[in-house]
C-alpha positions in Angstrom: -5.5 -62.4 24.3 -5.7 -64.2 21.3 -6.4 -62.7 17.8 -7.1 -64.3 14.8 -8.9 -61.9 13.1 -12.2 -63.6 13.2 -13.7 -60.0 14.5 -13.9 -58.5 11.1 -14.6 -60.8 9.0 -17.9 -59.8 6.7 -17.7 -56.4 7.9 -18.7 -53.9 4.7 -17.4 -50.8 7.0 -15.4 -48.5 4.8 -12.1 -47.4 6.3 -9.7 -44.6 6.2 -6.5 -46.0 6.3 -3.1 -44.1 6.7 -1.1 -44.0 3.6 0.6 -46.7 2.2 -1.6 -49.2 4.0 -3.8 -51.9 2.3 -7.0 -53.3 4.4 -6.7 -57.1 5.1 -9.7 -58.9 6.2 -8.4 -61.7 7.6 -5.0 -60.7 9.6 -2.7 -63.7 8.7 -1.6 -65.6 11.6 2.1 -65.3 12.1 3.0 -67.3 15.1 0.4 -70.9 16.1 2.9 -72.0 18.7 1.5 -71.2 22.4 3.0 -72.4 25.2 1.0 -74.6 28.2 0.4 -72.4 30.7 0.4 -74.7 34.0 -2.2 -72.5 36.1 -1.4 -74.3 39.3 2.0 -73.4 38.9 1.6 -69.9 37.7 2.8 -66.3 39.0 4.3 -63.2 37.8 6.1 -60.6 39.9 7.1 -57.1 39.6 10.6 -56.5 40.6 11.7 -52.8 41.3 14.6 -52.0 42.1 15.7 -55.7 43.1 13.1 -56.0 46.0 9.6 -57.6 44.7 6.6 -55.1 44.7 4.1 -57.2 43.9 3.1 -61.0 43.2 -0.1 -62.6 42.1 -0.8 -66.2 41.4 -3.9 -67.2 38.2 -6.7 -66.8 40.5 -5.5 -63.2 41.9 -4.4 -62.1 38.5 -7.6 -63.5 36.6 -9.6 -61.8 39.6 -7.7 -57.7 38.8 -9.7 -55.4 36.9 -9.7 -56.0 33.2 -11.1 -53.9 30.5 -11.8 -55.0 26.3 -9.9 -52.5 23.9 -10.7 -53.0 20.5 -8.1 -50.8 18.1 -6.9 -50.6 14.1 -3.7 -52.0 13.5 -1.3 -50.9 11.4 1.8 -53.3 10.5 5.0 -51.6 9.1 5.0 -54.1 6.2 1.5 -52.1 5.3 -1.1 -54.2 6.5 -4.2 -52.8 8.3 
């Protein structure tokens, strides 16, 4: 998931914010570097206990239940 902050742009909702936080509109982009991912060549795997549990390539990991979560966030340098 990629954010960019795009999602609330415009909006004219008013917010309650906890203290010391200021709204920012447009969540600053820290980090633009992201890596290649080379789907082909792709896996992750749970390890538990040093024997693998579980292993799924792009397509099987792509293909797992997914859901969207939409949330505030609230930075400790007092962005919201």
């Amino acid at each position: 998931m990629i954010f960019d902050g795009s999602a609330r742009r415009g909006r004219s909702v008013e917010v309650q914010l906890p203290p010391g936080q200021h709204l920012v509109p447009d969540l600053p982009l820290v980090s633009t570097h992201v890596p290649a991912v080379m789907k082909d060549d792709w896996e992750l795997t749970v390890v538990v206990d040093g024997a693998v549990e579980r292993r799924w390539d792009w397509a099987a990991f792509r293909a797992l239940p997914s859901e969207r979560i939409s949330v505030d966030l609230h930075c400790v340098s007092g962005w919201s």
